[in-house]
N, C-alpha and C positions, 0 to 999 in steps of 0.2 A: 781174407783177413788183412788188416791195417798194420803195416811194422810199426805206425805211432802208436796204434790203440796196445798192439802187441811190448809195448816198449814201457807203456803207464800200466799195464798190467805186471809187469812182471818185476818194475819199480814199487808196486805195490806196499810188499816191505823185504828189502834186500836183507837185511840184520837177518830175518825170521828164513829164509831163503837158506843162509851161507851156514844160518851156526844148527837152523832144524830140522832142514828138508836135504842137502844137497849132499852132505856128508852119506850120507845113509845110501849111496850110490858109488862110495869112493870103492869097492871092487871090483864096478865095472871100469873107474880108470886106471886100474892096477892090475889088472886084468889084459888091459890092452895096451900098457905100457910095456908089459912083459914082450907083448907079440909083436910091437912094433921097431923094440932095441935099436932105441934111439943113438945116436951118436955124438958127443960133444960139439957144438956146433949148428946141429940139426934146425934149418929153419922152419919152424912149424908155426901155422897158424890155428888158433883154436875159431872157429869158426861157431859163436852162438856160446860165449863162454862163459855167461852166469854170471857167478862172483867169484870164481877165476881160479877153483879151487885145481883141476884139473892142468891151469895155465901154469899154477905152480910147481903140481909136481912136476910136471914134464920140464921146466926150468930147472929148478932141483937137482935134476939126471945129465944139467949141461945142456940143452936144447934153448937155442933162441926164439921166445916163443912171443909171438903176439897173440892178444885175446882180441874178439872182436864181438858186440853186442848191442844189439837193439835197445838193451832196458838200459837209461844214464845211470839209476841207479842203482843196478849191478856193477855195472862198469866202477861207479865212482867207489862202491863196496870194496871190490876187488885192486883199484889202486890205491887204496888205502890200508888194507888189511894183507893182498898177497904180492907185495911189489917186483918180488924177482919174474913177473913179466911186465910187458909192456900193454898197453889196452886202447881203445879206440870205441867209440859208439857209432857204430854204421848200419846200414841196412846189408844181410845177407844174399840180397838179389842184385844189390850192387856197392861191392866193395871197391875202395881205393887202392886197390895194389897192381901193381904191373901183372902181364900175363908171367906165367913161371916162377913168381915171386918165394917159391915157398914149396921146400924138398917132403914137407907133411902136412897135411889139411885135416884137422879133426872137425868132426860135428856130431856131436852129442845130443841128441835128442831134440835138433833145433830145426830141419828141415821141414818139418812136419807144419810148422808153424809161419813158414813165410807162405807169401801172399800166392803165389805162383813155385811152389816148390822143383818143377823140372828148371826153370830159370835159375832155381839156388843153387841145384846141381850144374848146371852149365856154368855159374861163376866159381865154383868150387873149385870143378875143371880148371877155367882158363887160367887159376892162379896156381895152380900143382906145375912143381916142374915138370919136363919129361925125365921117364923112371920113376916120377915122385908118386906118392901113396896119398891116399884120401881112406879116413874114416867117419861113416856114416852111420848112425847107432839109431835106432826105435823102440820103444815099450812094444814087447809083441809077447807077454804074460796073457792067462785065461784072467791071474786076479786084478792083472792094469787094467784089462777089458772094460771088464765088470764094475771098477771103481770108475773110469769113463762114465760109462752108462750111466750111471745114477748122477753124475756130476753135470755133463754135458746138457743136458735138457732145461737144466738151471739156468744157462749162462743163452746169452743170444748166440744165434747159429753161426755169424759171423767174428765170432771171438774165439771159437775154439778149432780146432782143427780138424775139418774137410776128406776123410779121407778118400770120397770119391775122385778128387782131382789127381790123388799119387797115393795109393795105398804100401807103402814102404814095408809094413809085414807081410807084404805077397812079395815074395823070393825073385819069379821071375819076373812080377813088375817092376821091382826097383832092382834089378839087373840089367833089364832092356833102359829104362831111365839114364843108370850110370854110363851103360856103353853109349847111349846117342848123346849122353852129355861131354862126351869126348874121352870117356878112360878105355884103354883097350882091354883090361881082364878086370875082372869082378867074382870077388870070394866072398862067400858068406859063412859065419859061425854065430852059434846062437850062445849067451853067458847068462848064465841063472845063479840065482842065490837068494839066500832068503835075507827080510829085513826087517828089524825085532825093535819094537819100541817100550817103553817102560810102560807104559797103562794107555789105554782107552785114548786120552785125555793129550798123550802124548804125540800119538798115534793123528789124529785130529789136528792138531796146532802144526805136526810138518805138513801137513797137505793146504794149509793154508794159502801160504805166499804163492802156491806155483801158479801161474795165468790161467788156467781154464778155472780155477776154483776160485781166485781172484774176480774174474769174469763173472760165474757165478752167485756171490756174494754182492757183486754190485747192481745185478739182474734182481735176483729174487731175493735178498738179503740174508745175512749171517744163519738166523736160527732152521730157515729151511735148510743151507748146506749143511751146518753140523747137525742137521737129524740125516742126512743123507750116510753122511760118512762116518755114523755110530752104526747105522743101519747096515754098512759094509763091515766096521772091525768088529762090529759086536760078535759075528761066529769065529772070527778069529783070535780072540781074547783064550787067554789060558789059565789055568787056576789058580797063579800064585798074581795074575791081572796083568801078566805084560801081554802083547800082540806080536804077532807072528805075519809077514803077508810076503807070498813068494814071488818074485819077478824077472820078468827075463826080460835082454834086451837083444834084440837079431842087430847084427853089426855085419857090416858089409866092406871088405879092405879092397881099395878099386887103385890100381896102377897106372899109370899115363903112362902111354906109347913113347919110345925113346925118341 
């Protein structure tokens, strides 16, 4: 995958990203906000940071936080909408920060998607201080799967994400990955929960913005994907018409040797 192509993909439509799609995940960063007990000060990079919603709580709590992303126009969403961090547009395989730059490294579901994913990990590394902590987060749900699968096949094979190169929901693959990217212990815990949209309709318009479906749309066009992805929420629709779809994310907390 291209960090440019990956970068106009996910520019796609930020607005539709921050206020449809991204919020609908804010447990898994409060979740691991709880387990990270940040501290005043705390210099954390969020690494693949969207529209920055995540870069804000964790500013919020006192942490010095830079965002960093591929998409301008995430970035430019998030410096305009969440300003208590700081933002940059870079590429994830090669960032502008010193080695040890940074007591926290978050990556939220963005490793998956660089071009050379063990190289994202090894700059993750060199920028963690020693002692410092890295989190590495992935869709590893049976119904993320599944909405994959019907989606991916839409979009060209090089726009979505590869999991032959680094399969991140295999445990001990992306534990051997983190350790030879240079952290010396690697923990894993898995966070589920579910996430409830108002109708059909609503359900559809968050999965929009995000890049493989984005990708998808500019592949095969709109009306094939949203028959795809009725095709998925339609069993999960409920009587009264909202949607229900359960997800989990395997999250990995890797420490750098003192």
């Amino acid at each position: 995958m291209s960090a440019t192509v990956q970068g106009e993909l996910w520019s796609s439509d930020p607005r539709g990203w921050a206020e449809a799609a991204e919020g609908r995940i804010r447990p898994l960063y409060e979740r691991m906000l709880e387990r990270l007990h940040l501290l005043p000060g705390t210099r954390l990079l969020d690494a693949g940071c969207g529209s920055g919603l995540f870069a804000e709580l964790a500013a919020q709590g006192g942490a010095d936080v830079i965002g960093l992303d591929v998409a301008p126009g995430l970035v430019e969403y998030a410096r305009r909408r969440r300003p208590a961090a700081g933002y940059v547009v870079e590429d994830l395989e090669r960032m502008p920060f010193g080695d040890g730059a940074f007591d926290v490294v978050t990556a939220f579901n963005s490793v998956l998607y660089a071009a050379n994913p063990r190289r994202a990990l090894a700059e993750i590394a060199r920028v963690t201080a020693p002692s410092g902590r890295a989190v590495v987060t992935v869709g590893a749900g049976p119904e993320q799967a599944e909405s994959a699968a019907l989606i991916n096949p839409l979009a060209p094979h090089d726009e979505v994400p590869d999991r032959s190169t680094l399969d991140l929901t295999d445990a001990d693959a992306a534990r051997g990955a983190l350790l030879d990217a240079g952290f010396g212990s690697v923990a894993m815990a898995d966070i589920a929960f579910d996430v409830d949209f108002e109708s059909e309709d609503d359900a559809v318009a968050a999965q929009l913005p995000a890049g493989p479906v984005a990708a998808a749309v500019r592949h095969s066009g709109r009306p094939a994907v949203e028959a795809a992805l009725r095709s998925f929420f339609a069993p999960r629709s409920r009587a009264d018409g909202t949607v229900r779809m359960g997800v989990v994310f395997r999250c990995y907390l890797a420490e750098r040797a003192r």
